[in-house]
N, C-alpha and C positions, 0 to 999 in steps of 0.2 A: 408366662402363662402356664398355669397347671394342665399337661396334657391327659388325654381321656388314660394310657396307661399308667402314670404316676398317681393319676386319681382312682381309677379302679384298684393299683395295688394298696393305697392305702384303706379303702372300703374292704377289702379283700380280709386284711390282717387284720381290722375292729371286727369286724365278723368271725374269724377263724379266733381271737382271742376270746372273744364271748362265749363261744361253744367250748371253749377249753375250761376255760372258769364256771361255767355255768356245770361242767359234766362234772369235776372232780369237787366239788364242795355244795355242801347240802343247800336247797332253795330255805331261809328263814329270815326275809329281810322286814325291814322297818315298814314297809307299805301296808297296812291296814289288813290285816288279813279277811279271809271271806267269814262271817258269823260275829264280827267284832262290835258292828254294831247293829240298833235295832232300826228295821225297817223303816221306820218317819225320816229317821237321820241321812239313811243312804238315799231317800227321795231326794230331801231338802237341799243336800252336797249335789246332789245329780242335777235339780234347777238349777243351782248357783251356777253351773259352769254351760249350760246351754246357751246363753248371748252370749262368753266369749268365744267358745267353739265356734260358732256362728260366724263371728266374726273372723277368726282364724282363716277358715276353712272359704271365705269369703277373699280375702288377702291372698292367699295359697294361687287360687284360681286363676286371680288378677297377674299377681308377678309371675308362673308358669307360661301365661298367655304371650305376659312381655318378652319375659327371660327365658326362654326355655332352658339357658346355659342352669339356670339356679336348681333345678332341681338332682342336677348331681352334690350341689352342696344341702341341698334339703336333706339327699338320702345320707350324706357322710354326716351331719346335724344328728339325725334318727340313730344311726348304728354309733353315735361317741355316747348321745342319753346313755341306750341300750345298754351299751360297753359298763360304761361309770356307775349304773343300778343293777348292776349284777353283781358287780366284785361285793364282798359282804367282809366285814371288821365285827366277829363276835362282841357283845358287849355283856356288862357285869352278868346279866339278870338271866342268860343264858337264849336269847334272842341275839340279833345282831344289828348293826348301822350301814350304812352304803352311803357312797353319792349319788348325787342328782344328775349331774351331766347337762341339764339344760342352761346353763349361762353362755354356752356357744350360739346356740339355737336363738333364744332370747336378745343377745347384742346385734348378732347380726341380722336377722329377720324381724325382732318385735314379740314382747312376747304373747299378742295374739295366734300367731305362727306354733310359736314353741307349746303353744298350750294343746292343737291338734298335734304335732310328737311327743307330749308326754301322752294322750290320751291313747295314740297308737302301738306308743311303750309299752304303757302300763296292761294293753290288754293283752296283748302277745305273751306279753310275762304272767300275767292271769292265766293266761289258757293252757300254757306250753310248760309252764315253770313252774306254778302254785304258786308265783310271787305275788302277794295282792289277791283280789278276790274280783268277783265279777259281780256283788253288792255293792260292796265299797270301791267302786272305780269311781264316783264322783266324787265322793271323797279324797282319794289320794290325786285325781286330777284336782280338785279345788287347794290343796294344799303345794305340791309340784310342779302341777303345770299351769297353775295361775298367780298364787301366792309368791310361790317361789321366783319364778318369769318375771313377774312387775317389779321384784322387790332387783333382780339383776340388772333388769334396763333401766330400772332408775337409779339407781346406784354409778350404773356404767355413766349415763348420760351425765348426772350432775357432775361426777368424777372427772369427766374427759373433758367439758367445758369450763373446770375449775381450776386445777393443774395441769389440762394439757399431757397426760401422760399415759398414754393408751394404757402398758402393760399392767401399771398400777390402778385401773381404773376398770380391767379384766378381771384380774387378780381379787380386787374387793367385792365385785359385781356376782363371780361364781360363789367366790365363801361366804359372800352374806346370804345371797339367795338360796344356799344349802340350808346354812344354819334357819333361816325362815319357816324355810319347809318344816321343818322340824321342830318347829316352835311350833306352828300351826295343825302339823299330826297332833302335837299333843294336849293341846287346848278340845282339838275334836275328841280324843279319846275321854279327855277329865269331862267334857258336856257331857258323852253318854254313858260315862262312867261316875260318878262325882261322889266321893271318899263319905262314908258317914260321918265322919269327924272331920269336920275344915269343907266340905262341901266339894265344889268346881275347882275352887283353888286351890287347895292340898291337893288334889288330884291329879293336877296342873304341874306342881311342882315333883310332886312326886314323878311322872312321865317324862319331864324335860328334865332332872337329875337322871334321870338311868340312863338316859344316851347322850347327854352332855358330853361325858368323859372320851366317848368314841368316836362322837359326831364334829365335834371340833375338830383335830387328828386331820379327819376324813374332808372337812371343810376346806383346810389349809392345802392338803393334796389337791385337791378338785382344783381349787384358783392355780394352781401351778400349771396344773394339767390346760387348763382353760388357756393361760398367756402361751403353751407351748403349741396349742394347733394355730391358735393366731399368729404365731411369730412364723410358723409354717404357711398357711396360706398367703400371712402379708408376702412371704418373700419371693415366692410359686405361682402366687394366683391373683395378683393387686389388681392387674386393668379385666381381669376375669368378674369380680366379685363388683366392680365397683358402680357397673349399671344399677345394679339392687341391692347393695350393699350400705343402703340412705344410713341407719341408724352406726356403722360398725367405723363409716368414715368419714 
């Protein structure tokens, strides 16, 4: 069992890396900045994510109530997102790419769960960071902490009862659900942006060509990163996690 000080030291060090990363290298990441799009749009992305937050936030309550143990794993969930959307990989256009961080969150909680941590990411990093915008948070929540979240737990799920193979079934779960994300930023951008010539689609492609080339890279890390706190908590914290732990075990 993972004790209270081997689990604070690890929250300790995602926190104290974050501030390290966050201080020496400029805030420019892939999250939607604030002015990017027009106001109908940041409504529309803001309803879409109200029933699942709902729901999130409804689940949250429930296993806290059960498990009280879980929400030291809630808050180490929150600070690896945090962690993995800060670190930033410049890309061509002079913008840059990040990870997601939510395929931990998502496998093992649902990602109704992970969809309230990215929302409480994304606003932190809005407010403190200038990471993101505080128009476009349903936006990048709809694209992150929802898009992204489904596309890991189901990836995880059909993986794991297919081959039987947790870490490969991790691994695929975080990289695909990056790359998702990132599909689905830029689909949002070509809607409220869409090319005079080629319309949404050229627009489309145009936005997922520019961070293709960095966001892969960044993909493939993230799943690694992903199978390494798993192989950590499996080995530290198994009969800890396994009251609430329904989707992860």
């Amino acid at each position: 069992m993972l004790n209270n000080y081997k689990m604070n030291s690890i929250l300790t060090c995602l926190l104290a890396f974050t501030i390290f990363t966050t201080i020496i290298s400029p805030v420019q990441a892939m999250h939607i900045m604030e002015g990017f799009l027009p106001p109908s749009f940041c409504i529309v992305w803001g309803i879409l994510c109200i029933p699942f937050l709902a729901c999130g936030i409804t689940k949250i309550n429930r296993l806290v109530a059960r498990h009280p143990q879980a929400i030291t794993f809630l808050a180490m969930a929150g600070a690896f997102t945090f962690v993995l959307s800060a670190l930033k990989l410049p890309s061509l256009t002079g913008s840059s790419s990040h990870m997601t961080g939510l395929g931990f969150a998502a496998i093992l909680f649902g990602p109704s769960v992970a969809s309230v941590l990215s929302v409480i990411v994304l606003l932190f990093q809005a407010v403190l960071l200038a990471h993101g915008g505080l128009t476009t948070l349903g936006a990048n929540t709809f694209s992150m902490g929802i898009v992204g979240t489904v596309t890991a737990f189901l990836v995880y799920y059909s993986l794991q009862k297919t081959i039987h193979a947790k870490s490969v079934a991790i691994f695929f779960a975080a990289f695909l659900g990056d790359l998702v994300t990132y599909v689905t930023t830029s689909l949002q951008l070509a809607l409220a942006h869409p090319s005079e010539v080629g319309g949404v689609t050229a627009s489309f492609i145009k936005f997922a060509g520019i961070f293709a080339i960095t966001q892969i890279p960044l993909a493939v890390v993230e799943g690694i990163l992903t199978v390494v706190l798993f192989n950590i908590i499996t080995a530290y914290a198994q009969d800890t996690i396994k009251p609430f732990g329904e989707h992860y075990l």
